[in-house]
N, C-alpha and C positions, 0 to 999 in steps of 0.2 A: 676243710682241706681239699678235699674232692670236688667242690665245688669250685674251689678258685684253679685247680687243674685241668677243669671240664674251661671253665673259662678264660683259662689262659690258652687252650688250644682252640677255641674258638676263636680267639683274635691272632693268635698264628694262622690259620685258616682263612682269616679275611684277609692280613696282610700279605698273605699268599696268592689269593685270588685277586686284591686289586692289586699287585706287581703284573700279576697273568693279565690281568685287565689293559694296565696302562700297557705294557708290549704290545698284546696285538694293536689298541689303539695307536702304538704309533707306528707300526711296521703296515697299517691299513691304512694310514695317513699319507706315508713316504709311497705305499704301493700307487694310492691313486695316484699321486703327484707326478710318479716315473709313468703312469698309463698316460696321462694327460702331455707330457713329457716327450714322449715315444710318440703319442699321434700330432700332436706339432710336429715333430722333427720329420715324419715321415710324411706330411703334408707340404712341409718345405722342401724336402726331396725332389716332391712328385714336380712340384713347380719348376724347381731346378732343371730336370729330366725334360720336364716339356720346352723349356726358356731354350737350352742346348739344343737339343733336334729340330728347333724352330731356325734356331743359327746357323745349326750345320745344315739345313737343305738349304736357307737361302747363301750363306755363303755358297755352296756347290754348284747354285743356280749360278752365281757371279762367275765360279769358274768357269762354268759350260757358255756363258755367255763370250768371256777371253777366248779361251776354242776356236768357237767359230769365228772372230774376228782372225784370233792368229791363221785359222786357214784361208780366211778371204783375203788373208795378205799374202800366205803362200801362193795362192793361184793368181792373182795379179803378179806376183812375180815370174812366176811359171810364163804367162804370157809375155810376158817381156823379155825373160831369157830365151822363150821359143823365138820371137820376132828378132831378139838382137843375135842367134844363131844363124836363123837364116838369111838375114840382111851379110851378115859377115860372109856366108856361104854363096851365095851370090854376088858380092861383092858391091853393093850397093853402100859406098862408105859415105855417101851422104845422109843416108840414114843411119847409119850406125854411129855417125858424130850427133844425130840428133837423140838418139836415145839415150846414149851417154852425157848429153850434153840437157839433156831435159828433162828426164823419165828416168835414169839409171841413178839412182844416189851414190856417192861412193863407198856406202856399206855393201849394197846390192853387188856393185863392183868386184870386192874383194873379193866376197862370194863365187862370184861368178870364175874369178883369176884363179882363185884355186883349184877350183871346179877344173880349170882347164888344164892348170899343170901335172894336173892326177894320170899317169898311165892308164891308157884306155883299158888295161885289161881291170884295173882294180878302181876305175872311175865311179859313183855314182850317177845312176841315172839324172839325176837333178841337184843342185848343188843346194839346193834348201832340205839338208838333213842334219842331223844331230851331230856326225861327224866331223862337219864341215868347221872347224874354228873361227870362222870369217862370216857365219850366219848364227842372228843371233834373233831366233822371234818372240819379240817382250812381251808377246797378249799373251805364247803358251806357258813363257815364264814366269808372270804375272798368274795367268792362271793355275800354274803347279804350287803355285805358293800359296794360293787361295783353298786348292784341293787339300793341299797338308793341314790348314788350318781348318777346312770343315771337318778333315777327320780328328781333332784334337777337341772340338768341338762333340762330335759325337763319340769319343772316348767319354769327355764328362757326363753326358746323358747316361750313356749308358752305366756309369759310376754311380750316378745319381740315383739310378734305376733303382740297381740293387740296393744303394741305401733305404732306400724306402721299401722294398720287402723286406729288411734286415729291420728296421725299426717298427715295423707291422708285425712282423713274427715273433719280436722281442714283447711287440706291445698285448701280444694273444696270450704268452705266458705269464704275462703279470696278470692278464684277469684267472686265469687259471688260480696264482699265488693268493688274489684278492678272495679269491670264491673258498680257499682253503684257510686263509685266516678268517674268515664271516664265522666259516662251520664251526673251527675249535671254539668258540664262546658257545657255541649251542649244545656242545656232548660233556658231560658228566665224566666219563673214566680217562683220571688223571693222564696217564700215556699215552692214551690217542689224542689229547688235545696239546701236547708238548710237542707230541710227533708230529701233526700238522701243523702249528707252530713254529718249528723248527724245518719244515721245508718248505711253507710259506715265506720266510727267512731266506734260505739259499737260493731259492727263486728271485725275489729280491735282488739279493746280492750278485748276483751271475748275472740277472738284467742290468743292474747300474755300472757291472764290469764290462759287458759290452757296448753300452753307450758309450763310456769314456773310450774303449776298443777304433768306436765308430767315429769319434772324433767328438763327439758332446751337440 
């Protein structure tokens, strides 16, 4: 009788230990898989972060290139408005039929006609300003549009950035997790191997709740 009790708690015992067995084995399993997991995603991150801030300075280059166009169009006009001022002012109206008639577009025009009717106290100096409704320069708008888009560009980089320290940080506490389910096979007293166990476990589980957090 003592002997089939002796050995009936020896195979409660085993079946005890290979339960403990198969857990950590599969919570050591799932752990590597989320490390593995974690340094993908945070390697695609990184890619991403770089792909962006490659887009966003060349786009930005593209805007600074409209710029300066929209201003070497400003200043051609400038001169033209300089020359069709003073041709008017001196009254030289064969030239001032020819700059209208050759050189002045009828956009430039408009510009110009409002320019004029503005009371000289509240006139702008040059009628190629922002205020002006009748001047309208497509490179800077063109280019304002391309600035908005480099920065939406480097909003994602910099999104991406952080994913990929969020996936690295994630990825450093699962070895942590891993290195604390290894140990509990190795110690003898039942509580400290349930105890690490069981927070090898919530490490785990907190890491694959952030992934999903992070978008998967």
């Amino acid at each position: 009788m003592e002997h089939a009790r002796e050995q009936q708690h020896v195979q409660g015992h085993l079946l005890l230990r290979t339960k403990f067995d198969l857990a950590v084995a599969v919570l050591l399993g799932l752990t590597v898989m989320a490390i593995a997991w974690g340094a993908y995603r945070a390697e695609v991150s990184s890619k991403d972060g770089e792909h962006y801030f490659n887009r966003s300075d060349e786009t930005l280059g593209s805007a600074h290139k409209l710029e300066l166009q929209g201003d070497q169009e400003v200043a051609t006009y400038e001169q033209l408005f300089l020359q069709y001022e003073q041709d008017k002012a001196e009254g030289r109206t064969k030239a001032v039929a020819y700059l209208r008639r050759r050189l002045i577009t009828p956009d430039l025009m408009g510009a110009i006609t409002w320019w004029e009717q503005r009371p000289k106290t509240t006139r702008p100096p040059t009628p190629f300003v922002g205020a002006n409704p009748k001047y309208h320069n497509d490179y800077y708008e063109r280019g304002s549009d391309l600035e908005e888009e480099a920065a939406l560009y480097l909003g994602k980089a910099h999104k991406s950035e952080q994913h990929m320290i969020d996936y690295t940080i994630v990825s450093v506490l699962l070895t942590v997790a891993l290195f604390l389910l290894g140990l509990s096979t190795q110690l003898a007293t039942p509580w400290v191997r349930y105890g690490l166990l069981g927070f090898g476990a919530l490490i785990l589980l907190a890491a694959i709740a952030r992934f999903v957090d992070l978008g998967l």
